[in-house]
mmCIF entry with sequence, helices, sheets and N, C-alpha, C, O atoms, coordinates in Angstrom:
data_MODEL
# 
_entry.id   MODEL 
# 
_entity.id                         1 
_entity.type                       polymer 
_entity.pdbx_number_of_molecules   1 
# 
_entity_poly.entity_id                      1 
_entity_poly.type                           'polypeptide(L)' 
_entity_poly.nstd_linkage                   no 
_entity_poly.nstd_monomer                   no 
_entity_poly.pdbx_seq_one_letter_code       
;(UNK)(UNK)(UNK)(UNK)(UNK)(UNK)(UNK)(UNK)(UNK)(UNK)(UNK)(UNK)(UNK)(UNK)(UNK)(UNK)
(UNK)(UNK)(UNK)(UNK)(UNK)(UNK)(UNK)(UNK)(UNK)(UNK)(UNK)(UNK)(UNK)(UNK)(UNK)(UNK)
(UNK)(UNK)(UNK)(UNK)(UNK)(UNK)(UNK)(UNK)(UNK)(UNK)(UNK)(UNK)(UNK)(UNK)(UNK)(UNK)
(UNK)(UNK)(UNK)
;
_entity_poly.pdbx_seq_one_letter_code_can   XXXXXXXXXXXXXXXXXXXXXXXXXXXXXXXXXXXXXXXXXXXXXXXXXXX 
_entity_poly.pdbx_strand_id                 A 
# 
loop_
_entity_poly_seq.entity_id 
_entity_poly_seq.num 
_entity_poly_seq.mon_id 
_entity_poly_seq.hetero 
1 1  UNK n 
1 2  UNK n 
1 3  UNK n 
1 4  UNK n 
1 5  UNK n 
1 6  UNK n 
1 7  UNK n 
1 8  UNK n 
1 9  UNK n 
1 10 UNK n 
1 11 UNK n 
1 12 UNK n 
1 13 UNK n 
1 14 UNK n 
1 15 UNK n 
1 16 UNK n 
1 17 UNK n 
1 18 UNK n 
1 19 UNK n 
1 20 UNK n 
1 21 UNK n 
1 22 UNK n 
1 23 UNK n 
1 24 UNK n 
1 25 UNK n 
1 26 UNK n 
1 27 UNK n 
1 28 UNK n 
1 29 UNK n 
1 30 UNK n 
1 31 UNK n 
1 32 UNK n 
1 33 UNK n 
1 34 UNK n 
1 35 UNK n 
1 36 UNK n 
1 37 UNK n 
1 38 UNK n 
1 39 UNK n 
1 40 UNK n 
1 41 UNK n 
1 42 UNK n 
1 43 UNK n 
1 44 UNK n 
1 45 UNK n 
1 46 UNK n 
1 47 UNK n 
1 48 UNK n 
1 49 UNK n 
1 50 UNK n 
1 51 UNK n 
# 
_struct_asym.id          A 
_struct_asym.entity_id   1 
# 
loop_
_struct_conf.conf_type_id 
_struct_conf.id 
_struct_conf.pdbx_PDB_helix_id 
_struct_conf.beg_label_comp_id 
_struct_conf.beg_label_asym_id 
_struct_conf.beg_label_seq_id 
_struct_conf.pdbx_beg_PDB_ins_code 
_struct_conf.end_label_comp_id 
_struct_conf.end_label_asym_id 
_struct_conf.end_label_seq_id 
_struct_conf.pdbx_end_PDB_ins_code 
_struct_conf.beg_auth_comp_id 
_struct_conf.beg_auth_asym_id 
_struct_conf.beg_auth_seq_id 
_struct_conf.end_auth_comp_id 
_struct_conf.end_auth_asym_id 
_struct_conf.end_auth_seq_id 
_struct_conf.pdbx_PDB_helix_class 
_struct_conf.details 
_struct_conf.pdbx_PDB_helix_length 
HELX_P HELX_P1 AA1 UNK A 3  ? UNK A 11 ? UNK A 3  UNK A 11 1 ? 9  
HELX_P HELX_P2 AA2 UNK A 17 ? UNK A 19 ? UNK A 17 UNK A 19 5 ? 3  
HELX_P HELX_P3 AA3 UNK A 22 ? UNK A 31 ? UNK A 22 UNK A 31 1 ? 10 
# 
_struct_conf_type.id          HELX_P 
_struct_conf_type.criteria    ? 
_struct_conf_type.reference   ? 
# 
_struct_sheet.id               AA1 
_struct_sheet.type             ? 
_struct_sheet.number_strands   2 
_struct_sheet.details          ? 
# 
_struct_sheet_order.sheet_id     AA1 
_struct_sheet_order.range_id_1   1 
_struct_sheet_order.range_id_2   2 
_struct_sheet_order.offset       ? 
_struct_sheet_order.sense        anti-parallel 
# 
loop_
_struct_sheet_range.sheet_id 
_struct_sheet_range.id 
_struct_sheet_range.beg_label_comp_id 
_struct_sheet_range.beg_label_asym_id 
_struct_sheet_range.beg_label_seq_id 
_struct_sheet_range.pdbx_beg_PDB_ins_code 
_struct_sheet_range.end_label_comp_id 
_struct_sheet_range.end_label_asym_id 
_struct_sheet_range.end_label_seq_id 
_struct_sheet_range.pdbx_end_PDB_ins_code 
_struct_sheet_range.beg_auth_comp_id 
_struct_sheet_range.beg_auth_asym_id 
_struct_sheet_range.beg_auth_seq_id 
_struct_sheet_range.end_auth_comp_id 
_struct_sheet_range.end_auth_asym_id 
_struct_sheet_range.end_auth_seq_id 
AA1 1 UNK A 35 ? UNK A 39 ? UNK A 35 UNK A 39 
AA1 2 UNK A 42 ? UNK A 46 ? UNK A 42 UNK A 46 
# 
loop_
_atom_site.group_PDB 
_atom_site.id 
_atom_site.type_symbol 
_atom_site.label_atom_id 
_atom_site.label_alt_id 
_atom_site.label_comp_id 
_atom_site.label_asym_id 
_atom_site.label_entity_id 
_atom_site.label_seq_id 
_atom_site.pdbx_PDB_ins_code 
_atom_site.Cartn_x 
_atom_site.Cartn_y 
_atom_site.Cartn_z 
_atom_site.occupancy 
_atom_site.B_iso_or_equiv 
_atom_site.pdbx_formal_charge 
_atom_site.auth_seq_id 
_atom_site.auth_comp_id 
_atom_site.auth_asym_id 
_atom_site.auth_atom_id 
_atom_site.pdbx_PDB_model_num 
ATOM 1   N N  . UNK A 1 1  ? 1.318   12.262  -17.107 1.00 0.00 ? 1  UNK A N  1 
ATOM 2   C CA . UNK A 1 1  ? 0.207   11.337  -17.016 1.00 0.00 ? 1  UNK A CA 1 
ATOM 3   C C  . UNK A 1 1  ? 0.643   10.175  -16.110 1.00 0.00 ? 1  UNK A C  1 
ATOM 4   O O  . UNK A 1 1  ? 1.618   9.478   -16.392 1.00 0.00 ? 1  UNK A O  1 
ATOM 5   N N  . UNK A 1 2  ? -0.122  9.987   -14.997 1.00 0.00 ? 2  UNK A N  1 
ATOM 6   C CA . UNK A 1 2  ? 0.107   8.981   -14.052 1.00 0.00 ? 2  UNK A CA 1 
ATOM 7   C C  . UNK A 1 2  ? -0.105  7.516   -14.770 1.00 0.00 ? 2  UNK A C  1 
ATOM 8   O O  . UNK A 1 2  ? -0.907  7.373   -15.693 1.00 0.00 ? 2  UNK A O  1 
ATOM 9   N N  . UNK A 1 3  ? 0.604   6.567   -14.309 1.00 0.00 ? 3  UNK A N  1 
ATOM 10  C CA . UNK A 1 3  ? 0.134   5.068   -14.834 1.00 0.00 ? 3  UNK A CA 1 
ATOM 11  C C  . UNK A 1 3  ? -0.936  4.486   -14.849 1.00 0.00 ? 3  UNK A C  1 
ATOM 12  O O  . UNK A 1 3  ? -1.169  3.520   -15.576 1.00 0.00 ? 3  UNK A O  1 
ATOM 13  N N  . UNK A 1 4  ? -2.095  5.218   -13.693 1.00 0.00 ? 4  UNK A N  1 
ATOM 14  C CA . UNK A 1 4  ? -3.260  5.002   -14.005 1.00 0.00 ? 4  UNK A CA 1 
ATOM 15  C C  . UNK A 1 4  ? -4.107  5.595   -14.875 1.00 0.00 ? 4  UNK A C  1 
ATOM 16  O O  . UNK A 1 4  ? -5.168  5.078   -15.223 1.00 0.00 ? 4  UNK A O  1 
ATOM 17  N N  . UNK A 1 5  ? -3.575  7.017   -15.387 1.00 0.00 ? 5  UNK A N  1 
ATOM 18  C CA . UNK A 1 5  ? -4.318  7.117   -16.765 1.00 0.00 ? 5  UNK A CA 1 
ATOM 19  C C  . UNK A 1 5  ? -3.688  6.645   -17.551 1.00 0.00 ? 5  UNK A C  1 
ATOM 20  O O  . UNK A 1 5  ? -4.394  6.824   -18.544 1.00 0.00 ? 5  UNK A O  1 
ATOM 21  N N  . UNK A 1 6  ? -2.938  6.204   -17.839 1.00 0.00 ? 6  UNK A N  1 
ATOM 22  C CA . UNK A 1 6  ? -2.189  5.238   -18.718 1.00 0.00 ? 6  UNK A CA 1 
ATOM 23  C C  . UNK A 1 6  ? -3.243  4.359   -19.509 1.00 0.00 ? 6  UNK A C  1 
ATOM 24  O O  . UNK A 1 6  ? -3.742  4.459   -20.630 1.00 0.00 ? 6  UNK A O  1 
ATOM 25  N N  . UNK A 1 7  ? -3.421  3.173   -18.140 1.00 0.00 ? 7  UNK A N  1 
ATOM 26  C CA . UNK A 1 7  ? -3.865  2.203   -18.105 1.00 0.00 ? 7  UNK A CA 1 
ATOM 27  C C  . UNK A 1 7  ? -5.248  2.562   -18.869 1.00 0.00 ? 7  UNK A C  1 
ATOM 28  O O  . UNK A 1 7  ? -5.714  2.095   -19.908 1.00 0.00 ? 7  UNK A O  1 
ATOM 29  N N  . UNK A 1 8  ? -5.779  3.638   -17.914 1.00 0.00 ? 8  UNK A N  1 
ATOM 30  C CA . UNK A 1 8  ? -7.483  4.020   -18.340 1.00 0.00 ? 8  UNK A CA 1 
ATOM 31  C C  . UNK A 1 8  ? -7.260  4.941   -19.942 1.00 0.00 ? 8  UNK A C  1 
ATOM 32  O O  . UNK A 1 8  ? -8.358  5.231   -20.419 1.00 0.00 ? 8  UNK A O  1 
ATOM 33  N N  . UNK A 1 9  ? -6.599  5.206   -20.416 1.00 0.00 ? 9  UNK A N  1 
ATOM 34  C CA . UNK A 1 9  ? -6.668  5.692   -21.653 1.00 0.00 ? 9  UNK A CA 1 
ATOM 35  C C  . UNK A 1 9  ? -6.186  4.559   -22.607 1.00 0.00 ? 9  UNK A C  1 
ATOM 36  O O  . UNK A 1 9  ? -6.504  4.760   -23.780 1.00 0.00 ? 9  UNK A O  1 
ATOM 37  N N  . UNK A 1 10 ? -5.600  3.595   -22.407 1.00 0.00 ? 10 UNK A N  1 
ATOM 38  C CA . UNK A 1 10 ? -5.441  2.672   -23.288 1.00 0.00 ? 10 UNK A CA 1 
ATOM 39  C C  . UNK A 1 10 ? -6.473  1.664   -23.252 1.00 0.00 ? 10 UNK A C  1 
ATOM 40  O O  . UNK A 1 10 ? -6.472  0.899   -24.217 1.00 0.00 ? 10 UNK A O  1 
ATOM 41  N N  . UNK A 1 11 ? -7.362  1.481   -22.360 1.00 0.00 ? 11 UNK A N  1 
ATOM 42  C CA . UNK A 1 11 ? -8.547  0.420   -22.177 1.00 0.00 ? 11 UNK A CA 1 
ATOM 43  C C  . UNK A 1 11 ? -9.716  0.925   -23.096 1.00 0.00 ? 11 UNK A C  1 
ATOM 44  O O  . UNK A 1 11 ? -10.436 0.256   -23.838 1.00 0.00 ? 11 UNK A O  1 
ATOM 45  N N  . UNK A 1 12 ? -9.720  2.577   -22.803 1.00 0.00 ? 12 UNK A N  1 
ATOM 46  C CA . UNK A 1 12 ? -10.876 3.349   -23.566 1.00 0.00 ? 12 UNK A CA 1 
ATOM 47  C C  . UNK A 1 12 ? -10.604 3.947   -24.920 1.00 0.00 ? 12 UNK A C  1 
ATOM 48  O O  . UNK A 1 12 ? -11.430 4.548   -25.608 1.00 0.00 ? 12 UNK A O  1 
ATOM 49  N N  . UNK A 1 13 ? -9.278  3.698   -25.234 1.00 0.00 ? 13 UNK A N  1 
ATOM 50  C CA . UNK A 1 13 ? -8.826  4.188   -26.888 1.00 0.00 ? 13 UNK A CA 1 
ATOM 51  C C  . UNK A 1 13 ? -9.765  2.483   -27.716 1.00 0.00 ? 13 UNK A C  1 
ATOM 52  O O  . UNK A 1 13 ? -10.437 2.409   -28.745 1.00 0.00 ? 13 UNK A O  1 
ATOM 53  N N  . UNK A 1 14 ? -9.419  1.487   -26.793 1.00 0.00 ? 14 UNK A N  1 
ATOM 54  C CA . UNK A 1 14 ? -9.652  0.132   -27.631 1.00 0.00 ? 14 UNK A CA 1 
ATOM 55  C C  . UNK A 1 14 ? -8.987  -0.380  -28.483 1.00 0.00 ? 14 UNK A C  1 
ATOM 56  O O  . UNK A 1 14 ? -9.484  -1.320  -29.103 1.00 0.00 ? 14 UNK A O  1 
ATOM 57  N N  . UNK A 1 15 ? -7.779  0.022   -28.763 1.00 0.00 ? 15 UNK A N  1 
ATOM 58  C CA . UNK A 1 15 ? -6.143  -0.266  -29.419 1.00 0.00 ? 15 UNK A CA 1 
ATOM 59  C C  . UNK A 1 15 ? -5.599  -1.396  -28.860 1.00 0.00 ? 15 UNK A C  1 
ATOM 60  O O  . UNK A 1 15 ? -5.335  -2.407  -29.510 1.00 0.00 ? 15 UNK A O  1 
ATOM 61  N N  . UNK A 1 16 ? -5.392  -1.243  -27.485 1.00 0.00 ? 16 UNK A N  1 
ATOM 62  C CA . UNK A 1 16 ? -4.595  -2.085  -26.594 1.00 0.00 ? 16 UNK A CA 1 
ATOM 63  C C  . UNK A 1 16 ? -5.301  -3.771  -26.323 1.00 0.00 ? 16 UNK A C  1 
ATOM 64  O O  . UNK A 1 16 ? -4.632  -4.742  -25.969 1.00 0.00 ? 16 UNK A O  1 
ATOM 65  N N  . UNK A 1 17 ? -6.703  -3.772  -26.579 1.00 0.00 ? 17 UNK A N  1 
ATOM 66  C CA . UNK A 1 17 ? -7.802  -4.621  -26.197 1.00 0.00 ? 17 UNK A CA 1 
ATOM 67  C C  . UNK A 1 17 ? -6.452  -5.803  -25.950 1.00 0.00 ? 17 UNK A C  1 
ATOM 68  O O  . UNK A 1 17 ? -6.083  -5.885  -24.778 1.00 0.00 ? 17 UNK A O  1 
ATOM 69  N N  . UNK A 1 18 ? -5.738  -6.672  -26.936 1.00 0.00 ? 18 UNK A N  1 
ATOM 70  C CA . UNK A 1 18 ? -5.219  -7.686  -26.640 1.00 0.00 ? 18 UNK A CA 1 
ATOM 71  C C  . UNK A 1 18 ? -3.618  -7.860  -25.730 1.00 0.00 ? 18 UNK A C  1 
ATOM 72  O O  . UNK A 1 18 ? -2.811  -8.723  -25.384 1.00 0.00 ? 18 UNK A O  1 
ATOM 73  N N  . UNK A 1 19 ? -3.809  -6.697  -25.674 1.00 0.00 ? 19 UNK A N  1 
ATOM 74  C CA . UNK A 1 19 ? -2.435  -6.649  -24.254 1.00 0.00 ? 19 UNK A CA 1 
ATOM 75  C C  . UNK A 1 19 ? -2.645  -6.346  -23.318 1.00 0.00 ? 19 UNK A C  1 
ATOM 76  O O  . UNK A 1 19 ? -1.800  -6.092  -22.460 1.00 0.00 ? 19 UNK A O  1 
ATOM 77  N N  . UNK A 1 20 ? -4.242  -6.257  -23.144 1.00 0.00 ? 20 UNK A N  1 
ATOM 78  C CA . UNK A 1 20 ? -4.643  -5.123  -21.311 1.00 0.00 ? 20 UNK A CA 1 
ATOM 79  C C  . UNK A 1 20 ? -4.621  -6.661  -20.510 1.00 0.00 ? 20 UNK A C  1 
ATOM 80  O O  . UNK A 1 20 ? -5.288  -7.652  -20.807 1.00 0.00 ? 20 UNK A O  1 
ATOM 81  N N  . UNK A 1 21 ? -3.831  -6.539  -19.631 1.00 0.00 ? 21 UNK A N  1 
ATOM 82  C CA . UNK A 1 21 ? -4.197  -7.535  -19.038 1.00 0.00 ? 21 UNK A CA 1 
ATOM 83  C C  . UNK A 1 21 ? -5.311  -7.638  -17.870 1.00 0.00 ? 21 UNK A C  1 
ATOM 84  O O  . UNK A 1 21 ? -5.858  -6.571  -17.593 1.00 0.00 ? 21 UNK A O  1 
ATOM 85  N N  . UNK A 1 22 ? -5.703  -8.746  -17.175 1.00 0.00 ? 22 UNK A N  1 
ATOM 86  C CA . UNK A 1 22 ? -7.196  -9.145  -16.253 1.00 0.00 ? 22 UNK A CA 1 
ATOM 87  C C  . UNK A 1 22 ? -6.611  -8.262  -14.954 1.00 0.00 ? 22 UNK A C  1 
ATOM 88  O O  . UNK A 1 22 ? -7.404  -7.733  -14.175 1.00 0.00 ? 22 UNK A O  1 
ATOM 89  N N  . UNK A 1 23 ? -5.076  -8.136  -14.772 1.00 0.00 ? 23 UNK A N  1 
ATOM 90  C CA . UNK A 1 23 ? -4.783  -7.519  -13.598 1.00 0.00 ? 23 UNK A CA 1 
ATOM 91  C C  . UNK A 1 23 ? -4.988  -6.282  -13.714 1.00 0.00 ? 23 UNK A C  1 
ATOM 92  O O  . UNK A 1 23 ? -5.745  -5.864  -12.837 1.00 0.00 ? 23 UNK A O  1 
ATOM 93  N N  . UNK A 1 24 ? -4.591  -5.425  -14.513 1.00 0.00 ? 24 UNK A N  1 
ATOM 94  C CA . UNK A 1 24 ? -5.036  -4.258  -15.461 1.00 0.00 ? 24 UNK A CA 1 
ATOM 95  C C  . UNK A 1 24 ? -6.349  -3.754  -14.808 1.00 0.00 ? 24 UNK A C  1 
ATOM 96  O O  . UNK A 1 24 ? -6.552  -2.813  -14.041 1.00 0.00 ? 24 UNK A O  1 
ATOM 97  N N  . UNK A 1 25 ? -7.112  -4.607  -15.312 1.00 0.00 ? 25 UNK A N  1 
ATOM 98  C CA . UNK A 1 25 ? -9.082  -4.343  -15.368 1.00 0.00 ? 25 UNK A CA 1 
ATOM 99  C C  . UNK A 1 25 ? -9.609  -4.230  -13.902 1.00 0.00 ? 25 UNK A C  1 
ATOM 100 O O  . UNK A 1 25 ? -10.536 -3.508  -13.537 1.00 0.00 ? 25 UNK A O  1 
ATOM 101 N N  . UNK A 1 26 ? -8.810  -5.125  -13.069 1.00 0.00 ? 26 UNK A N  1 
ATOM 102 C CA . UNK A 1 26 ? -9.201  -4.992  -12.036 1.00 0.00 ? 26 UNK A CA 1 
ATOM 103 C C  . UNK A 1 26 ? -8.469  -3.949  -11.196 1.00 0.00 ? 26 UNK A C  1 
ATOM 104 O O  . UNK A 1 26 ? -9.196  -3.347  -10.406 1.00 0.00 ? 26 UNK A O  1 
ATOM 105 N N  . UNK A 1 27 ? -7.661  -3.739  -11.201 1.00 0.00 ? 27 UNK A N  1 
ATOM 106 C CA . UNK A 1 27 ? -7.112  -2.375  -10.752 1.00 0.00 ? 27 UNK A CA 1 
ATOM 107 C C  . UNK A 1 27 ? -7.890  -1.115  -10.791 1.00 0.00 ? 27 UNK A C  1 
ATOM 108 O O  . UNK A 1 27 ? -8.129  -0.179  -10.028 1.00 0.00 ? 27 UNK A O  1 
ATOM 109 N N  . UNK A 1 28 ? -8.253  -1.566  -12.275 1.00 0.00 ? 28 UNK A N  1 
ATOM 110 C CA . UNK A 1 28 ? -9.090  0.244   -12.503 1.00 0.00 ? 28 UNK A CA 1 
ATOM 111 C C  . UNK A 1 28 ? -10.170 -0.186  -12.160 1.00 0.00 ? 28 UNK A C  1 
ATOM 112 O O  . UNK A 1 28 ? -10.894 0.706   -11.719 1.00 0.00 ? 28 UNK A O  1 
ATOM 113 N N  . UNK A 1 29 ? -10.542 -1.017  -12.163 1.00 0.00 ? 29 UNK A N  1 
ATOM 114 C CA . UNK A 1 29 ? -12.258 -1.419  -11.381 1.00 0.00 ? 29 UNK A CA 1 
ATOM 115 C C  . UNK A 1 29 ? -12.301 -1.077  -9.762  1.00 0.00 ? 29 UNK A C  1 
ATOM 116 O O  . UNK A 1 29 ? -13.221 -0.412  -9.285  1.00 0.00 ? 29 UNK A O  1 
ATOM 117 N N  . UNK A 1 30 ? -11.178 -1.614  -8.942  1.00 0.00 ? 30 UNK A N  1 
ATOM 118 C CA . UNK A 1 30 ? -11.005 -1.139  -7.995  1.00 0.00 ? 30 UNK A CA 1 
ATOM 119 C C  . UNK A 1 30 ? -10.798 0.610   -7.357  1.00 0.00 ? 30 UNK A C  1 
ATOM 120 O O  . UNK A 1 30 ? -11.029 1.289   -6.356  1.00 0.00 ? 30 UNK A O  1 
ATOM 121 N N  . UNK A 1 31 ? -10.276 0.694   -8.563  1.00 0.00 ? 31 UNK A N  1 
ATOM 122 C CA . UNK A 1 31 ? -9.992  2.275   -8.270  1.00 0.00 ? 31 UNK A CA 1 
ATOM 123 C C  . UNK A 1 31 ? -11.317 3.145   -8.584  1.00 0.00 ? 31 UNK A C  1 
ATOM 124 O O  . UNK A 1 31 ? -11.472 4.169   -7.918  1.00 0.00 ? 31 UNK A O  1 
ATOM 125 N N  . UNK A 1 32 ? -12.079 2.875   -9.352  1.00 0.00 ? 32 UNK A N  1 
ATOM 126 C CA . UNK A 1 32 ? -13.585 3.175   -9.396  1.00 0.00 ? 32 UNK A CA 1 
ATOM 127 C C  . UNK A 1 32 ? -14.433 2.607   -8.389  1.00 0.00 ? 32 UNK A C  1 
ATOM 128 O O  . UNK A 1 32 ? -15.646 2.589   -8.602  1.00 0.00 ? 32 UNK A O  1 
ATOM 129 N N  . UNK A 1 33 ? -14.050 2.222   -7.509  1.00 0.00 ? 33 UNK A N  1 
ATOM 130 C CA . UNK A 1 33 ? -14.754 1.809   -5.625  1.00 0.00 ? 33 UNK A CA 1 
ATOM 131 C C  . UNK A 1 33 ? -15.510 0.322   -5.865  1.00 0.00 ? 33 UNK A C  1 
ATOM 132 O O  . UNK A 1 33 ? -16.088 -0.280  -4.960  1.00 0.00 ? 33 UNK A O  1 
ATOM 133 N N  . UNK A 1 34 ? -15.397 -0.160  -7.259  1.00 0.00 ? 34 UNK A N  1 
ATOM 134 C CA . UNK A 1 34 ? -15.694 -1.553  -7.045  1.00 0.00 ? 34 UNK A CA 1 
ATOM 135 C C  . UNK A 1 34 ? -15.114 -3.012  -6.500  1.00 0.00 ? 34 UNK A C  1 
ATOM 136 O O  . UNK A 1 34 ? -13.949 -3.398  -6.589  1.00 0.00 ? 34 UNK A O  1 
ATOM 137 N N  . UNK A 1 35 ? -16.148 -3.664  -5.959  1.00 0.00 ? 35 UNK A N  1 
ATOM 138 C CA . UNK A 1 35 ? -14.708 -4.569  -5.003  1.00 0.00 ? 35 UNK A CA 1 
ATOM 139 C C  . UNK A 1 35 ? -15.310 -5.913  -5.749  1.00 0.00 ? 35 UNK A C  1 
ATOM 140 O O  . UNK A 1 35 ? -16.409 -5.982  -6.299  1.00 0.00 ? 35 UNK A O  1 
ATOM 141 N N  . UNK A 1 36 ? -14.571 -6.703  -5.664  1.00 0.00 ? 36 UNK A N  1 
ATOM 142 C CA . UNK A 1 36 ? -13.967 -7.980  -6.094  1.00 0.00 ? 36 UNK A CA 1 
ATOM 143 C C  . UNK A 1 36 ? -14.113 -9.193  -5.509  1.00 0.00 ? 36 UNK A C  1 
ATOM 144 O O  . UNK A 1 36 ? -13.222 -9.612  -4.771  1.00 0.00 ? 36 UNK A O  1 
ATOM 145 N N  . UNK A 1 37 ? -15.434 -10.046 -5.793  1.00 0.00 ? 37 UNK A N  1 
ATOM 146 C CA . UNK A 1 37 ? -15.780 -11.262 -4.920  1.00 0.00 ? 37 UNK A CA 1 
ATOM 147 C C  . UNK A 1 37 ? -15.474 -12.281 -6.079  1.00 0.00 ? 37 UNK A C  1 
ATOM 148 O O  . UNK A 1 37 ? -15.839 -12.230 -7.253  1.00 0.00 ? 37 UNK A O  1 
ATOM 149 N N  . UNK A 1 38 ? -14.739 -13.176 -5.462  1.00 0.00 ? 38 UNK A N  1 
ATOM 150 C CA . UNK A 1 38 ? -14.549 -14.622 -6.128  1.00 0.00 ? 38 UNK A CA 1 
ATOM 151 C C  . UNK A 1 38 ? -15.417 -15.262 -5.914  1.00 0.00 ? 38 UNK A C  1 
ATOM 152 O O  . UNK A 1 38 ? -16.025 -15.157 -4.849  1.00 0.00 ? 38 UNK A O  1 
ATOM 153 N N  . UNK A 1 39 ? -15.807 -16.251 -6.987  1.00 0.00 ? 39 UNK A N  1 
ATOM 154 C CA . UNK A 1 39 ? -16.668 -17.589 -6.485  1.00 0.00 ? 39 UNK A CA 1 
ATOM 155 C C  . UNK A 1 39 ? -16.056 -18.305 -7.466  1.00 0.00 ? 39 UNK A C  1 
ATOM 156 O O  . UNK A 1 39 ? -15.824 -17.882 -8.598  1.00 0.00 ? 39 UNK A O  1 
ATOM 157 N N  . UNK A 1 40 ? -15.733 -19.629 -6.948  1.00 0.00 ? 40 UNK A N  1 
ATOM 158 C CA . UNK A 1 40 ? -14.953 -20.731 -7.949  1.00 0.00 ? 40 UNK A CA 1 
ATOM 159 C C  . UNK A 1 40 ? -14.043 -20.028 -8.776  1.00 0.00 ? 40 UNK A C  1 
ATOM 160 O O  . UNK A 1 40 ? -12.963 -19.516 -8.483  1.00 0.00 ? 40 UNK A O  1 
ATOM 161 N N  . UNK A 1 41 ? -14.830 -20.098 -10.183 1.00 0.00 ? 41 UNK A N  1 
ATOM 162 C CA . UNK A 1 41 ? -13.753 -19.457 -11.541 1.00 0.00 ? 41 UNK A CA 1 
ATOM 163 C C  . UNK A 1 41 ? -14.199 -18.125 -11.486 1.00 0.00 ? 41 UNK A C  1 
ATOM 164 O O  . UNK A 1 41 ? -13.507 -17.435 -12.235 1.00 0.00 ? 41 UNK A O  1 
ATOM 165 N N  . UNK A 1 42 ? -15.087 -17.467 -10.899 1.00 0.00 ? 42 UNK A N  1 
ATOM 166 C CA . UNK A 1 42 ? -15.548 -16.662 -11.958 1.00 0.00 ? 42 UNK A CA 1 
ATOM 167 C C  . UNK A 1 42 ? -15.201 -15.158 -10.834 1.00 0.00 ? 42 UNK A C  1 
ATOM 168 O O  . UNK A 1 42 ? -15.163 -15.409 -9.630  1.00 0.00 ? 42 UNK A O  1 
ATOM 169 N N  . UNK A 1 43 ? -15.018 -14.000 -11.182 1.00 0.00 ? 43 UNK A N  1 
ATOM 170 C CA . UNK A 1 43 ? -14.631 -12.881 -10.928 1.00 0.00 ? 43 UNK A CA 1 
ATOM 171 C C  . UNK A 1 43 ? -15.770 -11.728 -10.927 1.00 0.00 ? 43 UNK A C  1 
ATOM 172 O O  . UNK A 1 43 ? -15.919 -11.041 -11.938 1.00 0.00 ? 43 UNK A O  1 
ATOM 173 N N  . UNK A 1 44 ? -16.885 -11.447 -9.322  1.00 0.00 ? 44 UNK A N  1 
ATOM 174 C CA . UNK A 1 44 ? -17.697 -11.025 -9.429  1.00 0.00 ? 44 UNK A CA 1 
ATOM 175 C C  . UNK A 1 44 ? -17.820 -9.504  -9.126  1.00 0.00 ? 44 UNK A C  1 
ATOM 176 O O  . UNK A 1 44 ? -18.296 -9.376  -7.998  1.00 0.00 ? 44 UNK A O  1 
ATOM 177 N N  . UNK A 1 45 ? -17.541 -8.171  -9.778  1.00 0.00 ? 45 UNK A N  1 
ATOM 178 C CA . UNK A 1 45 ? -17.527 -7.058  -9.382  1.00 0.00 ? 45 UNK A CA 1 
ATOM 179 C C  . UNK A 1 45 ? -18.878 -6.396  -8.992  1.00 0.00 ? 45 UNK A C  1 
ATOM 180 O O  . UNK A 1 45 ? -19.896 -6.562  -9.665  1.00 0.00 ? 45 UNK A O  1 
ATOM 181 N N  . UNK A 1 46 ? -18.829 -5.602  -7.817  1.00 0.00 ? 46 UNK A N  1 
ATOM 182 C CA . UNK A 1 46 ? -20.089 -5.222  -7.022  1.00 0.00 ? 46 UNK A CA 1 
ATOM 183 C C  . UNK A 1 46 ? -19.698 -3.508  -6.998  1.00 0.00 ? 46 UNK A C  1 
ATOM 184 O O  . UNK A 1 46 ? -18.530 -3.128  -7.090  1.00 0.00 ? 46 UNK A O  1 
ATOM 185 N N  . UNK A 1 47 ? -20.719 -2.676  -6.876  1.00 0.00 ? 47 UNK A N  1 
ATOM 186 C CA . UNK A 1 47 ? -20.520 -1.117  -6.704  1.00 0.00 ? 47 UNK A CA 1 
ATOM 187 C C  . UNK A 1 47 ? -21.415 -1.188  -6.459  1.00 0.00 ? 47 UNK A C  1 
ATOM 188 O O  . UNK A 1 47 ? -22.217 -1.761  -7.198  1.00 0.00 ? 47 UNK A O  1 
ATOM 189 N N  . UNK A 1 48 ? -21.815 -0.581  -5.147  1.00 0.00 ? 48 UNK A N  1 
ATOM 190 C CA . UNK A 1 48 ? -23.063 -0.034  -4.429  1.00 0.00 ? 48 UNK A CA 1 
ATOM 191 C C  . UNK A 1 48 ? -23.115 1.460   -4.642  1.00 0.00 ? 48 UNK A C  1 
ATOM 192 O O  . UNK A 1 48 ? -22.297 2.264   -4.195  1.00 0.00 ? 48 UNK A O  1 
ATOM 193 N N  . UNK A 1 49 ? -23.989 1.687   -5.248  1.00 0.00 ? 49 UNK A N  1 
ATOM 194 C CA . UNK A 1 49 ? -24.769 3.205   -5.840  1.00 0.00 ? 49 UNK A CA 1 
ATOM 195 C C  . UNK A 1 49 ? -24.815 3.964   -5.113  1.00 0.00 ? 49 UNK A C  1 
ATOM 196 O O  . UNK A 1 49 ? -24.934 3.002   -4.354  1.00 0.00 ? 49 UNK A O  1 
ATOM 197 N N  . UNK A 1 50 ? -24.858 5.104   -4.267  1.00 0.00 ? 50 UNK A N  1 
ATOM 198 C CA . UNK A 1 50 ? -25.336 6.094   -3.665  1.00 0.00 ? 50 UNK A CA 1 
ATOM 199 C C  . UNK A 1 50 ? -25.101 5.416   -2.414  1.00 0.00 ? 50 UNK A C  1 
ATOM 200 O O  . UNK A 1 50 ? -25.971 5.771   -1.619  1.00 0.00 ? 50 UNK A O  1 
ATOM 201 N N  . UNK A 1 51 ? -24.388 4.683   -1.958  1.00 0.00 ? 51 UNK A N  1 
ATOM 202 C CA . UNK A 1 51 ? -24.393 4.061   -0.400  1.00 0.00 ? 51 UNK A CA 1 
ATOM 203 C C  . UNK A 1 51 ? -23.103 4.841   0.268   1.00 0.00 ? 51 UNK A C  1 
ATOM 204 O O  . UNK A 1 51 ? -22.791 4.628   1.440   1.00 0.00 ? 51 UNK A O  1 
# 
């Protein structure tokens, strides 16, 4: 099992909830083709559908 199912089987068991870290989430968010816009504080993920 690669480290990225690692990651994605411990996010989706819901065990791990207080050790996944924000770098974690975004990794696998990225790796699911979503990209990552900042504004100020806040952390805005975008996936364009069928494009």
């Amino acid at each position: 099992m690669s480290k990225f199912e690692k990651l994605l089987f411990k996010l989706l068991s819901g065990n791990g909830d207080k050790n996944f870290s924000f770098a974690d989430l975004v990794r696998i968010l990225e790796t699911f083709g979503f990209s990552n816009r900042i504004k100020g504080g806040h952390h805005i993920f975008l996936q364009r559908w069928g494009a």
